[in-house]
DSSP file (Angstrom, degrees, kcal/mol; ACC not computed):
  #  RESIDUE AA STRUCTURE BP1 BP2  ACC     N-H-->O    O-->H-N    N-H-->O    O-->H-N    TCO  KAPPA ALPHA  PHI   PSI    X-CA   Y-CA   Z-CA
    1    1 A X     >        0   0    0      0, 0.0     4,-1.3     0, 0.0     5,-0.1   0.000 360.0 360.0 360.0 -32.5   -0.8   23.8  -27.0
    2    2 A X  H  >  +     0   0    0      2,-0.2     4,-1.4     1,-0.1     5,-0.0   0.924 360.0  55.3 -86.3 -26.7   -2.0   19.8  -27.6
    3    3 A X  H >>>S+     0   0    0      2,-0.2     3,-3.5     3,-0.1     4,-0.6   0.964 110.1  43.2 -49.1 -81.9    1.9   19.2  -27.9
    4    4 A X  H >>5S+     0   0    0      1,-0.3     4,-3.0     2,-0.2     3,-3.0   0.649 114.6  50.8 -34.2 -78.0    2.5   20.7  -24.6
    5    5 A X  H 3<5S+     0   0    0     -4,-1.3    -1,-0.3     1,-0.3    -2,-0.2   0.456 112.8  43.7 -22.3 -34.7   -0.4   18.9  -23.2
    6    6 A X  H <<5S+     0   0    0     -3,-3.5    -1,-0.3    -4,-1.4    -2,-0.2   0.535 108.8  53.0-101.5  12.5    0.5   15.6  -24.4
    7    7 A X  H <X5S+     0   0    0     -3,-3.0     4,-1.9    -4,-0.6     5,-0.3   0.485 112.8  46.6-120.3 -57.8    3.9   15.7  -23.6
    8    8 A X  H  X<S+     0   0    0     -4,-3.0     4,-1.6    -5,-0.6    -3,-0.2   0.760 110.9  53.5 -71.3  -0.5    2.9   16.7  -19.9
    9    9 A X  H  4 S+     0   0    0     -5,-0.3     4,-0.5     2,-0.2    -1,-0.2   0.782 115.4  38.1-105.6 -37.2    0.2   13.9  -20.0
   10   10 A X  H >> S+     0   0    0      2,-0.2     3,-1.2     3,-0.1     4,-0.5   0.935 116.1  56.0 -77.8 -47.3    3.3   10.8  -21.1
   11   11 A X  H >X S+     0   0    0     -4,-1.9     3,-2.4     1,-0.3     4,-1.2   0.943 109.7  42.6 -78.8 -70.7    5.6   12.6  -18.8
   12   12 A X  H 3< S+     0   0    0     -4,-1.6    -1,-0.3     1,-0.3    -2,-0.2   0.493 113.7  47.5 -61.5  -1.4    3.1   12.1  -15.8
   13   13 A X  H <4 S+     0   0    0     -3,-1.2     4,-0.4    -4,-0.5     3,-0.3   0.240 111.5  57.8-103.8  -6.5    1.9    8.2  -16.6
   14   14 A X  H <X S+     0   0    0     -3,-2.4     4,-1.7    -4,-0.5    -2,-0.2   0.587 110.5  40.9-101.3 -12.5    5.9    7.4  -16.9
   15   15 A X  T  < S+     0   0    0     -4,-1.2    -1,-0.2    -5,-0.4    -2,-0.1   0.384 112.8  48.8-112.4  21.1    6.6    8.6  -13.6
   16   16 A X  T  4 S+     0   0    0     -3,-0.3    -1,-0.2     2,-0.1    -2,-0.1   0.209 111.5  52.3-102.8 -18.5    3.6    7.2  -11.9
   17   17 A X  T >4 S+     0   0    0     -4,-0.4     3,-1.1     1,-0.2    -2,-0.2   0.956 105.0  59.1 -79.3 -39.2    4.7    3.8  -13.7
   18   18 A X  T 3< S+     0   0    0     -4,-1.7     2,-0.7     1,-0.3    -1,-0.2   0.915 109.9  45.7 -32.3 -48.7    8.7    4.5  -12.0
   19   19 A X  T 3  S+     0   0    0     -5,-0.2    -1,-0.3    32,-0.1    32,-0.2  -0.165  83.9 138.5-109.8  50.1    7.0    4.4   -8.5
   20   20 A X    <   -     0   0    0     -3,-1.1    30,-0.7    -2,-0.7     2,-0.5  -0.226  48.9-112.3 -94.9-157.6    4.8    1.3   -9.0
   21   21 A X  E     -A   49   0A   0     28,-0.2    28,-0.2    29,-0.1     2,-0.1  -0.917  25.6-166.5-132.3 150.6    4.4   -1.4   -6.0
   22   22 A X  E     -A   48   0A   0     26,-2.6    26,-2.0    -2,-0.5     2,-0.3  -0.140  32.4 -79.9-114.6-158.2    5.4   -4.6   -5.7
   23   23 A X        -     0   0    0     24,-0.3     2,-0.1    -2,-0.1    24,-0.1  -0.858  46.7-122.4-108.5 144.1    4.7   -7.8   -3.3
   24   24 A X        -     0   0    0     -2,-0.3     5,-0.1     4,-0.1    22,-0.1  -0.537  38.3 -93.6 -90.4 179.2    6.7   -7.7    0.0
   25   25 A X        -     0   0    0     -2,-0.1     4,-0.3     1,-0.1     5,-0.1  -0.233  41.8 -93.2 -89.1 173.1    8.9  -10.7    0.5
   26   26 A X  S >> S+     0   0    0      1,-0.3     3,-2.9     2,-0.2     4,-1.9   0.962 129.8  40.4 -58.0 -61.3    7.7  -14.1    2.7
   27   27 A X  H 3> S+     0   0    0      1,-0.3     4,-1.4     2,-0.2    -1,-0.3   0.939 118.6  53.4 -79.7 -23.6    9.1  -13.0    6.3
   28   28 A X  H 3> S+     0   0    0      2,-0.2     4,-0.8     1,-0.2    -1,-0.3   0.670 113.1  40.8 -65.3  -6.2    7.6   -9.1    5.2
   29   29 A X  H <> S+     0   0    0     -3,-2.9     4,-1.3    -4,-0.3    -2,-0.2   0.820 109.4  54.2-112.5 -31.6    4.5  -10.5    4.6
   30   30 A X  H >X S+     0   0    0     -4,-1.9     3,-2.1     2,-0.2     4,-1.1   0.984 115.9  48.1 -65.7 -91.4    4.6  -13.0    7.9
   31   31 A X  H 3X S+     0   0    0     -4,-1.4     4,-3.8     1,-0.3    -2,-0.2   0.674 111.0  48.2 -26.1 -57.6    5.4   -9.2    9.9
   32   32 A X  H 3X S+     0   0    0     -4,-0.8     4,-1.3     2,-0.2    -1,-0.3   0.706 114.3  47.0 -77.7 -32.2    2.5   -7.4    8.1
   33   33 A X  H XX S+     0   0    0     -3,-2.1     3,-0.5    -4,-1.3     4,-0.5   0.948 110.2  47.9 -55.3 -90.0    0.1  -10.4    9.1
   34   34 A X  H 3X S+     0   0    0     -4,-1.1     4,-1.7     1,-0.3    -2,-0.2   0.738 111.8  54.4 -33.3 -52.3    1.1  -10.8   12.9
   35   35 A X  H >X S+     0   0    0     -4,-3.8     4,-1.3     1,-0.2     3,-1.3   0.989 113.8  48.0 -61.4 -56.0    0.6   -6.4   13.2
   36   36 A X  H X<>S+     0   0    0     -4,-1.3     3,-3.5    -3,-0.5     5,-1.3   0.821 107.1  46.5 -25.1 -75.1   -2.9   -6.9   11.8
   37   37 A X  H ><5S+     0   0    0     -4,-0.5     3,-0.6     1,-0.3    -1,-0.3   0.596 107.9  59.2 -77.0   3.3   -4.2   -9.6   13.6
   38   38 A X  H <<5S+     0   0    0     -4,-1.7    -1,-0.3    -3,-1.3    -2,-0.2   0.738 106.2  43.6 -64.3 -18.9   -3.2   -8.1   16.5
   39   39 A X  T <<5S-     0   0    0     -3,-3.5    -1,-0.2    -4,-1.3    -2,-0.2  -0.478 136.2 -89.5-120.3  38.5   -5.3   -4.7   15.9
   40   40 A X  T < 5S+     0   0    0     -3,-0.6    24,-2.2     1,-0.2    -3,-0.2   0.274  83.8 138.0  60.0  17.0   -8.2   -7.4   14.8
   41   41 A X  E   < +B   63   0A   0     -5,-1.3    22,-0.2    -6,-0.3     2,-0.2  -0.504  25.6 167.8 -83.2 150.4   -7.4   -7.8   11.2
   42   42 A X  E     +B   62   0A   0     20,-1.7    20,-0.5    -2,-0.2    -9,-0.0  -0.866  45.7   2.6-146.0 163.0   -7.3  -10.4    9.1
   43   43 A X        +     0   0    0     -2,-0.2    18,-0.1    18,-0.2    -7,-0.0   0.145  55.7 115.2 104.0 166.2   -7.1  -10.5    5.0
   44   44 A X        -     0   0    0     16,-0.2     2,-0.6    17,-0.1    16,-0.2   0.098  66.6 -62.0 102.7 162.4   -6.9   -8.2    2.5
   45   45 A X  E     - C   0  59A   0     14,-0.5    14,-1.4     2,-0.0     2,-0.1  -0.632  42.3-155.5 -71.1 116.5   -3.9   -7.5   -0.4
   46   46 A X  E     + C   0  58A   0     -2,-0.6     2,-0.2    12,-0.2    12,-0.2  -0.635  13.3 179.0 -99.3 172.9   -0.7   -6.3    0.6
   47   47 A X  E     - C   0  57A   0     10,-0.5    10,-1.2    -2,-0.1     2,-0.5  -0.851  21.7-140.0-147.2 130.6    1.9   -4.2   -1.6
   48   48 A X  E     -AC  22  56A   0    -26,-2.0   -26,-2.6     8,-0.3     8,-0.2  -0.943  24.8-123.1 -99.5 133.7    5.2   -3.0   -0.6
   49   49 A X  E     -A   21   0A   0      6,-4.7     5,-0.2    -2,-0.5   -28,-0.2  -0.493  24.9-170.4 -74.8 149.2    5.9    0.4   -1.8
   50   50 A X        +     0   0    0    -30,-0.7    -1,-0.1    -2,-0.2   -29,-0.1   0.611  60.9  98.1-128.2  -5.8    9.1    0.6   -3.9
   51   51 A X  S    S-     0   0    0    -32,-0.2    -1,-0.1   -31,-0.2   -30,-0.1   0.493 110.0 -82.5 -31.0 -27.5    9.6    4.0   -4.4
   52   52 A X  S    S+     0   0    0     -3,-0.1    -1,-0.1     3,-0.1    -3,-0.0  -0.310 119.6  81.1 142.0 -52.2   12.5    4.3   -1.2
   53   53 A X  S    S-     0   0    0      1,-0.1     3,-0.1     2,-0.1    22,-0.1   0.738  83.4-146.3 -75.3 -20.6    9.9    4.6    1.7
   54   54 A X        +     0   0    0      1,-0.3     2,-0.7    -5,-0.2    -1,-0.1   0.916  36.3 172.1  47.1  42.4    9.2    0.4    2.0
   55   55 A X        -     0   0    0     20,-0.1    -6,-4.7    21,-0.1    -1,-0.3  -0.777  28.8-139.5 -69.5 122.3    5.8    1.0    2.9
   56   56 A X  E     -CD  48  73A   0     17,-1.6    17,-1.9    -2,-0.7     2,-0.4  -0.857  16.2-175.4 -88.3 135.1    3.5   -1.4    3.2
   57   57 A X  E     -CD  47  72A   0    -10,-1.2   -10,-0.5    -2,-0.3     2,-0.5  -0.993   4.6-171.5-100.7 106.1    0.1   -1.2    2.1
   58   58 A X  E     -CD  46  71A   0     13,-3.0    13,-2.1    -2,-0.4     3,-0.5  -0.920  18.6-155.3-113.8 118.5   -2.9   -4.0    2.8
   59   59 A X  E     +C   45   0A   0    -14,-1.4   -14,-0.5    -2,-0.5    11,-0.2  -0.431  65.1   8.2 -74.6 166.3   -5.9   -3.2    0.9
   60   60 A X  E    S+     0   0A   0    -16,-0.2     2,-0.7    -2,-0.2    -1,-0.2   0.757  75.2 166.7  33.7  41.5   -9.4   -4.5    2.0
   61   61 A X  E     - D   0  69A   0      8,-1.8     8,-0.9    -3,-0.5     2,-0.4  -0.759  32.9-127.9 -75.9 132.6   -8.6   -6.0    5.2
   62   62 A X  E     -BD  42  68A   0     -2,-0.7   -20,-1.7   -20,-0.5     2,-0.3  -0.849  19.1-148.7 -90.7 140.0  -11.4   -6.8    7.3
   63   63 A X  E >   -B   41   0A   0      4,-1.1     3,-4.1    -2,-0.4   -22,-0.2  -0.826  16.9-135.9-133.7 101.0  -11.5   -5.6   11.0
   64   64 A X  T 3  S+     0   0    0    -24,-2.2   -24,-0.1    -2,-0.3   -23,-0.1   0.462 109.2  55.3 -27.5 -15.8  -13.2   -7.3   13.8
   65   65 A X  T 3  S-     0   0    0      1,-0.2    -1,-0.3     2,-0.1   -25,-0.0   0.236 124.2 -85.1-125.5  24.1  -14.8   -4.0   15.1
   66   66 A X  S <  S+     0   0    0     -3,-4.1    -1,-0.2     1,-0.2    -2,-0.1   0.270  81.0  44.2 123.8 150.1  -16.3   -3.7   11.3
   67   67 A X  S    S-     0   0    0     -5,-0.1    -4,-1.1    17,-0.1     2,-0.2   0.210  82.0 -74.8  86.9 165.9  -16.3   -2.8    7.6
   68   68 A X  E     -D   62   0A   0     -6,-0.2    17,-3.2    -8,-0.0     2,-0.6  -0.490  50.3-147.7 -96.9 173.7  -13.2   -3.5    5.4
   69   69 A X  E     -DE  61  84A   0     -8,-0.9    -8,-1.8    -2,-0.2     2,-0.7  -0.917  22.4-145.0-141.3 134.2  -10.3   -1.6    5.6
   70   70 A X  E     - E   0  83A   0     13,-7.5    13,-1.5    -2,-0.6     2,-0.5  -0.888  40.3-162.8-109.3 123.2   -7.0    0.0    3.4
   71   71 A X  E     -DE  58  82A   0    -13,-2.1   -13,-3.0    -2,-0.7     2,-0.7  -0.872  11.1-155.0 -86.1 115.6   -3.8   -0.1    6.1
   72   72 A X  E     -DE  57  81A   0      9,-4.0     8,-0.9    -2,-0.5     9,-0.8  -0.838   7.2-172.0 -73.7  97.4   -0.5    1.6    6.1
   73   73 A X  E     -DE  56  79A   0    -17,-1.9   -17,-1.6    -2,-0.7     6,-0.2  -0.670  24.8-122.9-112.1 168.3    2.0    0.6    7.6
   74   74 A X        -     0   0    0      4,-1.4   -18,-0.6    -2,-0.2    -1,-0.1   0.231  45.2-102.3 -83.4-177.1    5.5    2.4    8.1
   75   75 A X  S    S+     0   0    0      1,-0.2   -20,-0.1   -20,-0.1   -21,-0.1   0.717 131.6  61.1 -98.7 -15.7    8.9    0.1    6.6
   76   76 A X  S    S-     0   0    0      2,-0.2    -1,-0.2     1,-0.0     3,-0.1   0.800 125.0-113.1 -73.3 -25.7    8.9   -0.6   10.9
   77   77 A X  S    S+     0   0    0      1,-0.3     2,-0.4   -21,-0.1    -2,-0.1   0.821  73.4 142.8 107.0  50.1    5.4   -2.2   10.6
   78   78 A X        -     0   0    0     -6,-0.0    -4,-1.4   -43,-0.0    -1,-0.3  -0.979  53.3-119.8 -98.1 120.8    4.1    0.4   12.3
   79   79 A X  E     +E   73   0A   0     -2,-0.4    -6,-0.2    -6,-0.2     3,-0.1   0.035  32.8 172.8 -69.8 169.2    0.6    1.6   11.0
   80   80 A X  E     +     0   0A   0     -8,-0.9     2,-0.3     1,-0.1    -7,-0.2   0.506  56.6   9.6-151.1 -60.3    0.4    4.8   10.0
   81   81 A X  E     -E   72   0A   0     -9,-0.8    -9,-4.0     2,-0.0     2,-0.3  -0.988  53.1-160.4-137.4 128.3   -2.7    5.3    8.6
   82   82 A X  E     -E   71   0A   0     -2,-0.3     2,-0.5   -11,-0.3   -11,-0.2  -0.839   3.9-167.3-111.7 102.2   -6.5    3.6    8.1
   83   83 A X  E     -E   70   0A   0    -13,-1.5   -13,-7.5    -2,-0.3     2,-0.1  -0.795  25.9-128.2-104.6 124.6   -9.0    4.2    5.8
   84   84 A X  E      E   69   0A   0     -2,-0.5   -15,-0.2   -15,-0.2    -1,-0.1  -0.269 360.0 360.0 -59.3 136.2  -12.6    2.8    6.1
   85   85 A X              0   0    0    -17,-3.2    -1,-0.2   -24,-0.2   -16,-0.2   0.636 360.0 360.0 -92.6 360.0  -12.9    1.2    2.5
């Protein structure tokens, strides 16, 4: 049983390491900017997902109509999702 169990435990931390995120490139990051501060954002950490989907992610942006913020955007730089942080 602790075999199985540690064998499903390696198996899931190597395949969360497969799909980690990286930095998007100068003119992705220049894109990712410009949709922000249009929707009143400024800030925060971006990621590009590397998994296939080239999703972007900005953690902690702060948001002119309050509170910090984690952003998604779509590989079109279209947001997708916001979560108050």
């Amino acid at each position: 049983m602790k075999r199985s169990m540690i064998a499903g435990l390696a198996l899931a931390l190597s395949a969360s390491m497969a799909f980690a995120d990286g930095k998007p490139s100068a003119d992705e990051a220049k894109k990712v900017t410009e949709v922000l501060a249009a929707m009143g954002c400024e800030g925060g950490e971006q990621e590009k997902e590397t998994e296939g989907s080239g999703a972007f992610e900005v953690d902690d942006a702060k948001c002119k109509f309050g509170g910090q913020w984690d952003i998604k955007l779509n590989k079109d730089f279209v947001v997708t999702s916001m979560t108050r942080d």
